[in-house]
LUMMARLUM-348598 format. One line per 3 residues: number of its first residue (from 0); their letters; for each residue x, y, z of N, C-alpha, C. Coordinates in pm, 1 decimal. Layout:
# residues N
NUM> A> X/Y/Z/X/Y/Z/X/Y/Z ~ ... .
This chain:
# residues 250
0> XXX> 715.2/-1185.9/-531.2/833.1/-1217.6/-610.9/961.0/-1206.2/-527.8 ~ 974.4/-1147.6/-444.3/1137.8/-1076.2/-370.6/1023.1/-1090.8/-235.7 ~ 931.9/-1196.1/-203.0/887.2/-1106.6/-55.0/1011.2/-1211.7/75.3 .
3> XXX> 965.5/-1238.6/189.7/1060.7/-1254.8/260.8/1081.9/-1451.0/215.7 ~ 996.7/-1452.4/136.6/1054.8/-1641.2/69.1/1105.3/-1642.4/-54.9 ~ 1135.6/-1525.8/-118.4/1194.7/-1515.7/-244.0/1310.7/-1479.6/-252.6 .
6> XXX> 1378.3/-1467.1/-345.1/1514.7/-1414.2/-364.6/1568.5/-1362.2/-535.1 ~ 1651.7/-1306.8/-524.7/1613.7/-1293.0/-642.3/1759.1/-1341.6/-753.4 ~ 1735.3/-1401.5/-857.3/1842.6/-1469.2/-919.8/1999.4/-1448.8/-929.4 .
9> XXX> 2102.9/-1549.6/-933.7/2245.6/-1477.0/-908.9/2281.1/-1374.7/-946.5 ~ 2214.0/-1345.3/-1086.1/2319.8/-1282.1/-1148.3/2252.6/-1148.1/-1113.9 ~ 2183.5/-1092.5/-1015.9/2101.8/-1017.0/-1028.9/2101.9/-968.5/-883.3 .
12> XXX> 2096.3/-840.0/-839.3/2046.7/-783.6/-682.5/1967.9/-710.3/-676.0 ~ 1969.3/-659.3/-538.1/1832.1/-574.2/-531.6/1898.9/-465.0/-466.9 ~ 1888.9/-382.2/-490.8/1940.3/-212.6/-544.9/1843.2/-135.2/-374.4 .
15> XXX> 1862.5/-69.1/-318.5/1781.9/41.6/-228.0/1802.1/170.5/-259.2 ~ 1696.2/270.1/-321.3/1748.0/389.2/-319.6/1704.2/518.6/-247.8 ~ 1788.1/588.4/-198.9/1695.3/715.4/-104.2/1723.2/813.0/-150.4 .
18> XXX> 1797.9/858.0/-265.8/1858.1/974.9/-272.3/1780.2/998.4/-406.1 ~ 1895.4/1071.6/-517.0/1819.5/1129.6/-606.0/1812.9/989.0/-750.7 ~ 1844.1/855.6/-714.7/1841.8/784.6/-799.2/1647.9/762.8/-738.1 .
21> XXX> 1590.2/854.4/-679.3/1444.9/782.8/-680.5/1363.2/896.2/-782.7 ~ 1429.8/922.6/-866.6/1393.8/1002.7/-956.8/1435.9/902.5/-1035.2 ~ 1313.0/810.0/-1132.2/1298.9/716.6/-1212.1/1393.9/769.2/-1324.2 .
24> XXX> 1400.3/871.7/-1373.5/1510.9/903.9/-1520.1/1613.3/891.3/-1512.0 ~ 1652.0/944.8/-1370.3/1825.7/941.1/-1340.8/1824.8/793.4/-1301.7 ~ 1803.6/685.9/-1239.7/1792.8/579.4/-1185.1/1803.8/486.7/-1319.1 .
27> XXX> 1702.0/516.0/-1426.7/1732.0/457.6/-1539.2/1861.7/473.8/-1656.7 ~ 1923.2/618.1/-1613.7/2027.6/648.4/-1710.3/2136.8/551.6/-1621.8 ~ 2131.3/595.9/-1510.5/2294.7/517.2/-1431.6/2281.0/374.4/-1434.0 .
30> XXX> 2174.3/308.6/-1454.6/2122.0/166.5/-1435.1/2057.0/75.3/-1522.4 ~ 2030.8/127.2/-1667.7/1957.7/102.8/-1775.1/1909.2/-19.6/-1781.2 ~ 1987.2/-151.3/-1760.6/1931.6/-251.4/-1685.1/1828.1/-248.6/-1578.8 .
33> XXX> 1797.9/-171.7/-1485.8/1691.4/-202.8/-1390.4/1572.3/-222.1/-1410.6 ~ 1545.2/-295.1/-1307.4/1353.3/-337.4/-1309.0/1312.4/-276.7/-1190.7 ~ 1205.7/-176.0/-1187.2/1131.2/-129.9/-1040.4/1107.8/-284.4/-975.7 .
36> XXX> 1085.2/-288.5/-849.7/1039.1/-369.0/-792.0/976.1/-361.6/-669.7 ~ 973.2/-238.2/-597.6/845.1/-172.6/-499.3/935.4/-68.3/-402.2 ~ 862.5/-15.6/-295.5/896.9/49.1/-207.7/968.4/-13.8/-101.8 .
39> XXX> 1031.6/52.1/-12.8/1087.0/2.1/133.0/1120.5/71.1/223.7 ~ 1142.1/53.2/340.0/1177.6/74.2/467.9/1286.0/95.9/556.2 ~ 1423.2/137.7/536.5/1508.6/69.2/615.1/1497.6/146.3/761.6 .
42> XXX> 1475.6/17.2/857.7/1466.4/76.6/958.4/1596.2/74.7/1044.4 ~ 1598.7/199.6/1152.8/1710.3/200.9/1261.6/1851.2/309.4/1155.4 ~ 1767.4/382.2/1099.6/1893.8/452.9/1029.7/1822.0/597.2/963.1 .
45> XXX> 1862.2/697.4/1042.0/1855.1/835.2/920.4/1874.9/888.5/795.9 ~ 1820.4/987.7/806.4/1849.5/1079.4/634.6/1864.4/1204.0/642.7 ~ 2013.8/1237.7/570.6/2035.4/1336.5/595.8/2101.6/1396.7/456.2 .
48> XXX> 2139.5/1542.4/491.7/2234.1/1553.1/370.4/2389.6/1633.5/425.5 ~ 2500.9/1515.4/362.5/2655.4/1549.9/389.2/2715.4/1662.3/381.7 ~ 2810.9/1631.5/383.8/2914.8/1798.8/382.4/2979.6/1820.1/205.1 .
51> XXX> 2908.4/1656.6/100.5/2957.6/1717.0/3.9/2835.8/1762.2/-83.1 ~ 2720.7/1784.6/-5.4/2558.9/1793.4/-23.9/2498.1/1717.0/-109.4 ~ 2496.2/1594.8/-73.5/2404.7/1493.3/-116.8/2381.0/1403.0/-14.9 .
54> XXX> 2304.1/1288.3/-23.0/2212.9/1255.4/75.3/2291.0/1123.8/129.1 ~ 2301.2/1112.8/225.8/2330.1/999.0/315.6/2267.6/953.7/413.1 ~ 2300.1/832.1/467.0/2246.0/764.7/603.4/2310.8/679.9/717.0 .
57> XXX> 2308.8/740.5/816.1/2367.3/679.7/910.8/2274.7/579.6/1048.3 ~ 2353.0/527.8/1099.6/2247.4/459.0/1228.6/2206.8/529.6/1285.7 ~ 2067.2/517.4/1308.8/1974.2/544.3/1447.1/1904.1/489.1/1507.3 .
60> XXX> 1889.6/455.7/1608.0/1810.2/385.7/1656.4/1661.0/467.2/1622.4 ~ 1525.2/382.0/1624.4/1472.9/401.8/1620.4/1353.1/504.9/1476.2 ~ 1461.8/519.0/1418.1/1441.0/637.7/1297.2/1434.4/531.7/1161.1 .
63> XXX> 1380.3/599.7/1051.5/1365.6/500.3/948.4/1382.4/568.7/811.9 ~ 1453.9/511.2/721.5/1477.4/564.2/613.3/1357.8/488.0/479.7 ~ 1320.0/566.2/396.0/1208.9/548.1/302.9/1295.6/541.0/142.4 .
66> XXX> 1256.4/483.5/43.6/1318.0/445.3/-65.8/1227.0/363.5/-174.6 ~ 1320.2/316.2/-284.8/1302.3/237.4/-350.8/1376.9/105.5/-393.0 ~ 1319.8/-22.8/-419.9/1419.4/-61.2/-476.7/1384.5/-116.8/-580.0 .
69> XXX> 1524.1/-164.1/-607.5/1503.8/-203.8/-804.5/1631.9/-324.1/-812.8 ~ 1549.3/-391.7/-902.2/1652.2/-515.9/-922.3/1780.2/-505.8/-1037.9 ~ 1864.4/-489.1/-985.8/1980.5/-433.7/-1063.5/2100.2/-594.6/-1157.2 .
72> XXX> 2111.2/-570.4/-1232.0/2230.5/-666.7/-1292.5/2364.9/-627.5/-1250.1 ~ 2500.6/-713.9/-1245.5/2589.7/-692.3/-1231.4/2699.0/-569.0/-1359.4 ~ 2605.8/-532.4/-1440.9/2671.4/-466.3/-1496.5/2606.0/-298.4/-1433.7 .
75> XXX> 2490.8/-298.6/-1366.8/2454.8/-176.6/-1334.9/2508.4/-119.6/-1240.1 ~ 2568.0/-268.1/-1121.4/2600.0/-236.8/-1023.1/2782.9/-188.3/-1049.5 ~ 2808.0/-223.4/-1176.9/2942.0/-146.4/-1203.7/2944.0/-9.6/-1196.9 .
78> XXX> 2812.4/9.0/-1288.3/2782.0/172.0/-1269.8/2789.4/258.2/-1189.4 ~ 2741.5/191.3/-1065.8/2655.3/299.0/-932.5/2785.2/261.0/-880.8 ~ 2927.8/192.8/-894.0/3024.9/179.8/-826.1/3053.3/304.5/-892.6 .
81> XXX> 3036.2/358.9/-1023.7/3151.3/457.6/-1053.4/3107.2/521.6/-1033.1 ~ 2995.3/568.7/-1022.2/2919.6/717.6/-1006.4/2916.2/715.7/-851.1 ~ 2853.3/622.1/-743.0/2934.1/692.2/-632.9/3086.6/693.5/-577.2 .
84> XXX> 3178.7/657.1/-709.7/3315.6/678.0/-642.0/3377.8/566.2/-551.7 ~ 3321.2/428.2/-572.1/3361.3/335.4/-470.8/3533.2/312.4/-445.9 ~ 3554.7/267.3/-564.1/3708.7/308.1/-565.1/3826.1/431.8/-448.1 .
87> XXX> 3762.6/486.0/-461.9/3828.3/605.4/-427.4/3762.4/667.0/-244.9 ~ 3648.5/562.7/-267.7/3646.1/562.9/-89.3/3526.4/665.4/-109.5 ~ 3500.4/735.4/-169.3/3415.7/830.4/-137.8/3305.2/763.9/-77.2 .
90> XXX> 3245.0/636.6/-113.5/3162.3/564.2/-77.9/3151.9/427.7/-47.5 ~ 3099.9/335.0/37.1/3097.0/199.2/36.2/2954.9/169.2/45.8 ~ 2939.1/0.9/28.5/2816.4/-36.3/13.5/2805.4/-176.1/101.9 .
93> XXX> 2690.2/-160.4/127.4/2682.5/-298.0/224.7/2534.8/-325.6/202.2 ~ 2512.1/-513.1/210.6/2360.1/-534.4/211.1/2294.2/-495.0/358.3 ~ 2171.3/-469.5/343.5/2106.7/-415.1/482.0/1938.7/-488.2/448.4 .
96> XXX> 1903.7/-526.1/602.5/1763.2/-576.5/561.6/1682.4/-445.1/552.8 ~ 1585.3/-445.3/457.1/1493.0/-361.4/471.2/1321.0/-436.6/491.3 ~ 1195.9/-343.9/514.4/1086.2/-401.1/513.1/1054.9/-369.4/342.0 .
99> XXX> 1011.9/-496.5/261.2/978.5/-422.3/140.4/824.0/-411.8/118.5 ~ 744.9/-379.3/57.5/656.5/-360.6/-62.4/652.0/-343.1/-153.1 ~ 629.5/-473.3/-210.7/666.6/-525.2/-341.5/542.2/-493.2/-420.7 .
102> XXX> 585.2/-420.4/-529.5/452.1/-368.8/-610.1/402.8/-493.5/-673.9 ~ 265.4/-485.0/-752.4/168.1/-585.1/-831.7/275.5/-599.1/-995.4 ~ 303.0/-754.0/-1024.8/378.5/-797.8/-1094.0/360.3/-702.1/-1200.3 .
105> XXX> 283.7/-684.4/-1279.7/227.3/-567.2/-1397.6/351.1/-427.0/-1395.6 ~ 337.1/-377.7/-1244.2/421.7/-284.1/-1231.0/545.2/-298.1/-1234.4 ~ 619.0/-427.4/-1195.5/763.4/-487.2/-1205.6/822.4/-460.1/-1384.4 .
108> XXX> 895.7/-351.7/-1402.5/868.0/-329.1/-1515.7/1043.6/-252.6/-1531.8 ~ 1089.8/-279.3/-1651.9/1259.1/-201.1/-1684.1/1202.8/-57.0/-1635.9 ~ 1342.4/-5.7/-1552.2/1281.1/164.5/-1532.2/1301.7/204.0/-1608.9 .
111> XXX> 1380.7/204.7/-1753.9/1358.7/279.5/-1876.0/1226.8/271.9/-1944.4 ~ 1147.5/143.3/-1922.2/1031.0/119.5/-2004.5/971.0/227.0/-1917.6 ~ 936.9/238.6/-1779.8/822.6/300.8/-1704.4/857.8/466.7/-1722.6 .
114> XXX> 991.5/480.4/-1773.7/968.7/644.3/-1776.5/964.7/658.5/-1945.5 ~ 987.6/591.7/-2026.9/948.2/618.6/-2201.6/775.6/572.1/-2158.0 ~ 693.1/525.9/-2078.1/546.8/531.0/-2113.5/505.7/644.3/-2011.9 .
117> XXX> 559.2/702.8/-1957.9/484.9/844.7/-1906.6/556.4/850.0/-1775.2 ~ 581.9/737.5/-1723.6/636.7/813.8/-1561.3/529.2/689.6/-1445.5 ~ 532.8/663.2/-1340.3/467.8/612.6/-1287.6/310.3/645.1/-1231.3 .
120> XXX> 287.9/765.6/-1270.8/142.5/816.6/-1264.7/69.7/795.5/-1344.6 ~ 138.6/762.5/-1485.2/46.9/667.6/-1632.6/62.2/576.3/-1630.9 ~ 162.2/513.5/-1528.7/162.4/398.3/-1539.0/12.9/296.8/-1469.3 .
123> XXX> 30.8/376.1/-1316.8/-62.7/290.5/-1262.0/-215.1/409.1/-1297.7 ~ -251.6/451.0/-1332.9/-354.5/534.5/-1425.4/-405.9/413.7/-1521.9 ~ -352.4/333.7/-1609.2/-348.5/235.9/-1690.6/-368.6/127.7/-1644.7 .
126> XXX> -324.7/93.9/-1536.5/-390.2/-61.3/-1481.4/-445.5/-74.5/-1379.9 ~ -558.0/106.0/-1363.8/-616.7/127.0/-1293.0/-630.7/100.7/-1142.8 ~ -539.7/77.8/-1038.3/-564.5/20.6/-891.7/-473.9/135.8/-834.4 .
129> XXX> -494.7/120.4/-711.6/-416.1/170.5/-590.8/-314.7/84.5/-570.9 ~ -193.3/132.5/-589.2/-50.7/53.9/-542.0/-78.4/39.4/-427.3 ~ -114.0/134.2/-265.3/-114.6/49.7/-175.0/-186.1/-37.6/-125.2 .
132> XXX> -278.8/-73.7/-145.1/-390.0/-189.9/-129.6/-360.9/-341.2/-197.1 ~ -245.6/-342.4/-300.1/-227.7/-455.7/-307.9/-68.6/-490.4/-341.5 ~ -47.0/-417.2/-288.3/153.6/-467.5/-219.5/169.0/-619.2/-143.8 .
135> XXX> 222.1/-653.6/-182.5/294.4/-762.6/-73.0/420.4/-716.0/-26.8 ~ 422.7/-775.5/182.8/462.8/-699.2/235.4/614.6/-825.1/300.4 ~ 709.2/-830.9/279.0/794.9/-890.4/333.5/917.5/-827.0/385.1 .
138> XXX> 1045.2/-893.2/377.0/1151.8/-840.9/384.3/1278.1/-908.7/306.6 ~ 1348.9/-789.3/267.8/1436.0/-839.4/181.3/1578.3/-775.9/193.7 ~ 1710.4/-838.7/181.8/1828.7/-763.0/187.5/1871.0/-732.7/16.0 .
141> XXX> 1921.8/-575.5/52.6/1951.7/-509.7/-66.2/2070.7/-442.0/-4.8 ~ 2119.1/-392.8/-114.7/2211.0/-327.3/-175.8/2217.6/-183.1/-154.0 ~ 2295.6/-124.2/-53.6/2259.6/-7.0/-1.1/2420.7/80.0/-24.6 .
144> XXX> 2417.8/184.4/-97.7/2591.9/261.0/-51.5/2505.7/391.0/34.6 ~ 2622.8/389.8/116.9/2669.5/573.2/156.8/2780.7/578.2/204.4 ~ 2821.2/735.5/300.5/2962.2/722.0/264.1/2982.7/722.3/407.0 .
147> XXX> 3093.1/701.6/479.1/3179.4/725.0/602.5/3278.8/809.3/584.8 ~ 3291.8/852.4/465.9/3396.5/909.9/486.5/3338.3/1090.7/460.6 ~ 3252.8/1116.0/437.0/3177.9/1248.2/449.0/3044.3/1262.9/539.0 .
150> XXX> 3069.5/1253.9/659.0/2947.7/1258.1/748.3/2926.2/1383.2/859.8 ~ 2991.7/1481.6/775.5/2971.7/1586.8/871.3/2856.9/1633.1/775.1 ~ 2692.7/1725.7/848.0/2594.2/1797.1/814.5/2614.3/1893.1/678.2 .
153> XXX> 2571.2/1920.3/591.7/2605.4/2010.7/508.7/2484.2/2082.0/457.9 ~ 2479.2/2122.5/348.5/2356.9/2194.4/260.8/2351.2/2192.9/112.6 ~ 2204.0/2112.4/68.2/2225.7/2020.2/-31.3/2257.7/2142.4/-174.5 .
156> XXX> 2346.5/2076.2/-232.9/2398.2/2149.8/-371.9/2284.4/2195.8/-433.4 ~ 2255.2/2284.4/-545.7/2154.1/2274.3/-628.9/2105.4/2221.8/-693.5 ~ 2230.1/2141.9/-818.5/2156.8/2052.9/-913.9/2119.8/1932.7/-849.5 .
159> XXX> 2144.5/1906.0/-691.6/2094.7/1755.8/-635.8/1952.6/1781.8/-565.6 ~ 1928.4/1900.2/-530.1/1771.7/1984.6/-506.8/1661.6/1942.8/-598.0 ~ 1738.5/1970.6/-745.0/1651.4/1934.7/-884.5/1616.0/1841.6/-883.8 .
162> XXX> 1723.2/1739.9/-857.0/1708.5/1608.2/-861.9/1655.2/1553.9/-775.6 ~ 1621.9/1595.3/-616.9/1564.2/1545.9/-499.0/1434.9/1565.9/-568.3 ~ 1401.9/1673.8/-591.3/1265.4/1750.5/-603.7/1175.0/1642.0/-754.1 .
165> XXX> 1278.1/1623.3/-834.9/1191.1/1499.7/-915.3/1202.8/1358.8/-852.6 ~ 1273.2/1322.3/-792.2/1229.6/1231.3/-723.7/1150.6/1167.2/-595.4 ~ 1122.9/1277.7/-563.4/1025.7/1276.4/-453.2/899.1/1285.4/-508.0 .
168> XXX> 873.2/1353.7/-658.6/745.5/1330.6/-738.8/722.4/1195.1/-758.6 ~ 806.1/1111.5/-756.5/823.2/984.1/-818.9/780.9/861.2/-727.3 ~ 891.5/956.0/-608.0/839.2/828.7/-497.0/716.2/791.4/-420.8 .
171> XXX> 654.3/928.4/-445.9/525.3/925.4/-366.4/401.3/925.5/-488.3 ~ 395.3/929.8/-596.3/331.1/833.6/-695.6/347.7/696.5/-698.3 ~ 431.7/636.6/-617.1/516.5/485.0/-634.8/454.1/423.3/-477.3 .
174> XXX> 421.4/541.7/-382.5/363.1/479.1/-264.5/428.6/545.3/-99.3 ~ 563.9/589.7/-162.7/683.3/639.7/-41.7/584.3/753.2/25.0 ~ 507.4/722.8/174.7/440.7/807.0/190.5/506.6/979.1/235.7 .
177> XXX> 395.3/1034.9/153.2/420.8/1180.3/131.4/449.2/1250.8/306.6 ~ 394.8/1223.0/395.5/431.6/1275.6/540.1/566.3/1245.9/560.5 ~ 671.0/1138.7/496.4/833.4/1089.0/561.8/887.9/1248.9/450.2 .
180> XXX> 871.9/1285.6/328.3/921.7/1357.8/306.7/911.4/1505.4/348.5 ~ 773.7/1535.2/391.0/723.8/1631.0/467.8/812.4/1662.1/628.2 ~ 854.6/1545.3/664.7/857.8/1558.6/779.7/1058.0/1525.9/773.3 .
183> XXX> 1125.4/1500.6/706.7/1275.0/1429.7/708.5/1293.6/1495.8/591.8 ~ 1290.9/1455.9/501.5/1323.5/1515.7/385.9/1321.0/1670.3/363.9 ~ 1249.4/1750.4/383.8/1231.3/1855.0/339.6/1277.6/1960.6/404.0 .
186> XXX> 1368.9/1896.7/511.3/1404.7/1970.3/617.9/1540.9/1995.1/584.8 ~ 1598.4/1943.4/469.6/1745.6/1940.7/402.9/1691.2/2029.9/274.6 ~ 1597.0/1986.1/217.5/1572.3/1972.2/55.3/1434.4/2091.8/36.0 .
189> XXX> 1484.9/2233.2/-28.9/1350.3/2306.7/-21.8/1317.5/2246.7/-180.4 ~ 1172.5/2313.5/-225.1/1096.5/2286.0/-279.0/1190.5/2376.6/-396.0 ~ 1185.6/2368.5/-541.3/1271.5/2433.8/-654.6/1217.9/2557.0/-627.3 .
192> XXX> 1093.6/2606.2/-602.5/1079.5/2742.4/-624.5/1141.0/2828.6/-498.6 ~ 1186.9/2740.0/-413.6/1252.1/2760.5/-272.4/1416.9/2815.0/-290.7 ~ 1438.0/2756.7/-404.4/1556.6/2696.4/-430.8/1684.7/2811.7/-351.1 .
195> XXX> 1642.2/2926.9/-370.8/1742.4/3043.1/-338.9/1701.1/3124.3/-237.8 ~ 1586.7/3053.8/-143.9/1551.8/3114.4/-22.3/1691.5/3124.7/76.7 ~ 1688.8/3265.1/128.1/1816.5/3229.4/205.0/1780.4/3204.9/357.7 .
198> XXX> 1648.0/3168.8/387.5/1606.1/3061.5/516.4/1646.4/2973.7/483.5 ~ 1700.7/2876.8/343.5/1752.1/2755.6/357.0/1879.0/2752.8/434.2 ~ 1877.1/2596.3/496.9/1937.4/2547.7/579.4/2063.8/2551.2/517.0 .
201> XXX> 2174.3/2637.3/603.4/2305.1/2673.7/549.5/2439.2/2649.6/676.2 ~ 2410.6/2554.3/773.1/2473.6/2500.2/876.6/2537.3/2443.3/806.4 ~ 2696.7/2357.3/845.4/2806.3/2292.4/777.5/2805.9/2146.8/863.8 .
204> XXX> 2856.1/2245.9/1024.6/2882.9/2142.9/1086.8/2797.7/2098.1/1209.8 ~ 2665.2/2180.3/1193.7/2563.5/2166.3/1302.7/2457.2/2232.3/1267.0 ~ 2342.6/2076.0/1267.5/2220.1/2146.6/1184.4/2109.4/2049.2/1278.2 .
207> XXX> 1979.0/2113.8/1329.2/1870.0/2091.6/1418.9/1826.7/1978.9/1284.1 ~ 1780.8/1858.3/1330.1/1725.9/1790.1/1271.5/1612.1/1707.6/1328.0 ~ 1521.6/1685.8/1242.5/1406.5/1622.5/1343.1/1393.2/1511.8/1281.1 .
210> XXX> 1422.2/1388.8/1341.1/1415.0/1252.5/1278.0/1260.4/1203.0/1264.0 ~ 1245.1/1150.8/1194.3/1108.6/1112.0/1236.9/1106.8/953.8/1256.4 ~ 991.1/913.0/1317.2/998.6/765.3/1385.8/841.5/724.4/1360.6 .
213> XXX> 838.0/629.5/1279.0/726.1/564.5/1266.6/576.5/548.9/1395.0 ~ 492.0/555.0/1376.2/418.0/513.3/1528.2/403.3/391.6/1510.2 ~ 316.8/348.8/1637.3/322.3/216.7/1679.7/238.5/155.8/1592.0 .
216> XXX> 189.4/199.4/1526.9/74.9/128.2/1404.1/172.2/99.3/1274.7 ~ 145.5/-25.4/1271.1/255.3/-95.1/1133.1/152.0/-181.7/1080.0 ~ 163.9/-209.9/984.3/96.4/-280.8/813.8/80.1/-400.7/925.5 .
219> XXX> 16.3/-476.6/859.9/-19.7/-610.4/872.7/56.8/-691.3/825.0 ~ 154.7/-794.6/910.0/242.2/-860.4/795.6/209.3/-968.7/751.4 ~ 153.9/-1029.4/639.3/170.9/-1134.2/562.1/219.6/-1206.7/513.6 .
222> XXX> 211.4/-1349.1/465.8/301.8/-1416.8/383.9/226.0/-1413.9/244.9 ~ 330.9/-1519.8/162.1/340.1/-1604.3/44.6/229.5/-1457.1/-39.6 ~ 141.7/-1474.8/-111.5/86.6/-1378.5/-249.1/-44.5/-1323.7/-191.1 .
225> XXX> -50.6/-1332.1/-77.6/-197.3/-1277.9/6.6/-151.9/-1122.4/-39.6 ~ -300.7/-1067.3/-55.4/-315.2/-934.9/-50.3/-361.3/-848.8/60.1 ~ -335.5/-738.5/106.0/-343.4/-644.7/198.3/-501.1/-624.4/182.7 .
228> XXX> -564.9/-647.5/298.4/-696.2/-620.0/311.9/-725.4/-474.8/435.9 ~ -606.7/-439.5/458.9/-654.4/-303.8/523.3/-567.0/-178.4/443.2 ~ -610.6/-77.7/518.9/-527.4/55.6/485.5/-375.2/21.8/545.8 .
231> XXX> -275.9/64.3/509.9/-89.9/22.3/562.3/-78.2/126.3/680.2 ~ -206.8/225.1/710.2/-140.7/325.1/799.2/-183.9/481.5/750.6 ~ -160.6/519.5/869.6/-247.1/654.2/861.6/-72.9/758.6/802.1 .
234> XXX> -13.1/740.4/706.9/63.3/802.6/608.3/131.0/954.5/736.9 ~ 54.4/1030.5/744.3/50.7/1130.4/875.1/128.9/1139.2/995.9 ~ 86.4/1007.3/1043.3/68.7/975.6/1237.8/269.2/932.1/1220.2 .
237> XXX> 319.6/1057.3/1221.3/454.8/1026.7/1247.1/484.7/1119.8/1387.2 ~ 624.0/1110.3/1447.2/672.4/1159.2/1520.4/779.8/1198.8/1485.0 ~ 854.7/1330.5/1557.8/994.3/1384.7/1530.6/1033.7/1448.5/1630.7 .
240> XXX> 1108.4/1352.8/1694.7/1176.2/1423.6/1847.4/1302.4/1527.5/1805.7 ~ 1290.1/1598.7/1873.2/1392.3/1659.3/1891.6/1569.5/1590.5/1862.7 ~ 1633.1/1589.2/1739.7/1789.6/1536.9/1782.9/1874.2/1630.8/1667.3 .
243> XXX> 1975.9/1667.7/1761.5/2080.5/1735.1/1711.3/2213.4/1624.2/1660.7 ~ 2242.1/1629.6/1564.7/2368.7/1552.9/1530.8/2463.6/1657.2/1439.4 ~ 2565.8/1642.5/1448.0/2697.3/1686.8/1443.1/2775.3/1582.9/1351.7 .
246> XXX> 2869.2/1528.5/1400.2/2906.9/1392.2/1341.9/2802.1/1231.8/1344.0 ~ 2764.0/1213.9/1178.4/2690.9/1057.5/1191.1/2793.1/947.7/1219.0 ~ 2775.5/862.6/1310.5/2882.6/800.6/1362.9/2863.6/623.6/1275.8 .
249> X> 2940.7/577.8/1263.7/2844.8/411.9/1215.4/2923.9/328.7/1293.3 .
C-alpha cells in the first residue's frame, strides 16, 4: 500500500514515530484520526533523550533509528504541531526517507480501533500470522519532528519513562525488534520498576552512549505485493561502538 511505488493520498501523510507516541493509546489520543500502517527504519540518525527529557534524534552516520508509522490526516497533523510546540520552536519537522514494513492490509487499521479491540497482541492473535514473515518491504518519506533547539543529553522525566515503557510493549508486539531497544533504548529509559534506581543515568551534559548499528545482514528487498520468504534477520546480531556525544549537531 505505501511500499516504495505507492504513496499515500493528498490529504493524508505518513507520520514516523520513535518516542512515546509508539505507545498505541497516546498516539491515538493526540491523533484520533490515525491508521497504523507498519514499522520502520530511519537510517543514519540516533536516539537519544534531551535536556528537556524526552526523546530525540539527531544525525549519525551509520546508526539507525526504529519506529512506527501511521498515516495521519491534516487535522492530526495540527495536533502533533501543538503538542510538540511547533510554533514556539520547541520543535520542527521535516520529511525523511525511511526503510518501511508495511504490515498485512487486515492490520492497517484506525489506532483507536486497534487499542478499543485489545492492543496489538489481540490483534494479530486473531488473524493468527506472524507480522514478520509477511511485511512488505519498501521505502517511504514521512513525517518526522524533533527539536534543534534542545540537544544537549539529559535524563528522561518520569511520566515519559511510563510512557516509553508502554510503548516499547507495543512496538515490539508490532515487530520493532526487541534487541534495538535492549541495546539504544534502554540505555536512557529504565524499566518502571527501575524507575527510582539511582544507577539511572543522571548526566545533563555528558552521557556514554552506545549507538547501535545494524550488521551487514539486511532483509531481502522486494517489490510490488511479493511476500518475504525468509527470516528479516537475526533481531540480536547488532553492534554498539563506543560514542560519546555532548552536543547533537544537525
Amino acid at each position: 500500500m505505501y511500499g516504495q511505488f505507492h504513496a499515500p493520498v493528498p490529504s493524508t501523510r505518513l507520520y514516523f514515530a520513535y518516542g512515546n507516541n509508539l505507545w498505541l493509546e497516546h498516539m491515538a489520543n493526540r491523533c484520533p484520526e490515525s491508521v497504523y500502517v507498519g514499522r520502520a527504519v530511519l537510517p543514519d540518525h540516533c536516539w537519544y533523550i534531551d535536556r528537556k527529557g524526552v526523546a530525540n534524534i539527531a544525525s549519525h552516520t551509520g546508526s539507525t533509528v526504529h519506529g512506527l508509522v501511521f498515516e495521519i490526516t491534516a487535522n492530526d497533523e495540527i495536533r502533533l504541531d501543538r503538542s510538540e510546540r511547533i510554533k514556539h520552536g520547541s520543535y520542527t519537522k521535516e520529511y525523511k526517507r525511511v526503510n518501511l514494513y508495511e504490515t498485512p492490509e487486515p492490520m492497517q487499521m484506525f489506532t483507536r480501533q486497534m487499542v478499543k479491540d485489545g492492543g496489538p497482541k489481540q490483534i494479530i492473535k486473531r488473524f493468527g500470522y506472524s507480522i514478520r514473515t509477511i511485511e512488505k518491504y519498501g521505502h517511504a518519506d514521512v513525517l518526522v519532528y524533533f527539536s534543534q533547539s534542545f540537544v544537549l543529553n539529559g535524563q528522561a522525566c518520569d511520566h515519559f519513562v511510563g510512557q516509553m515503557n508502554r510503548g516499547i510493549r507495543d512496538a515490539i508486539s508490532l515487530g520493532v525488534p526487541q534487541a534495538y531497544f535492549k541495546n539504544v533504548v534502554r540505555k536512557w529509559i529504565p524499566r518502571r520498576e527501575n524507575l527510582h534506581n539511582p544507577e539511572r543515568l543522571n548526566q545533563r551534559s555528558l552521557v556514554n552512549y552506545q549507538a547501535p548499528i545494524l550488521s551487514a545482514r539486511r532483509p531481502t528487498r522486494i517489490t510490488g505485493g511479493r511476500r518475504f520468504t525468509k527470516d528479516l534477520g537475526n533481531e540480536t546480531d547488532y553492534q554498539t561502538p563506543h560514542l560519546i556525544i555532548e552536543v547533537c549537531r544537525y
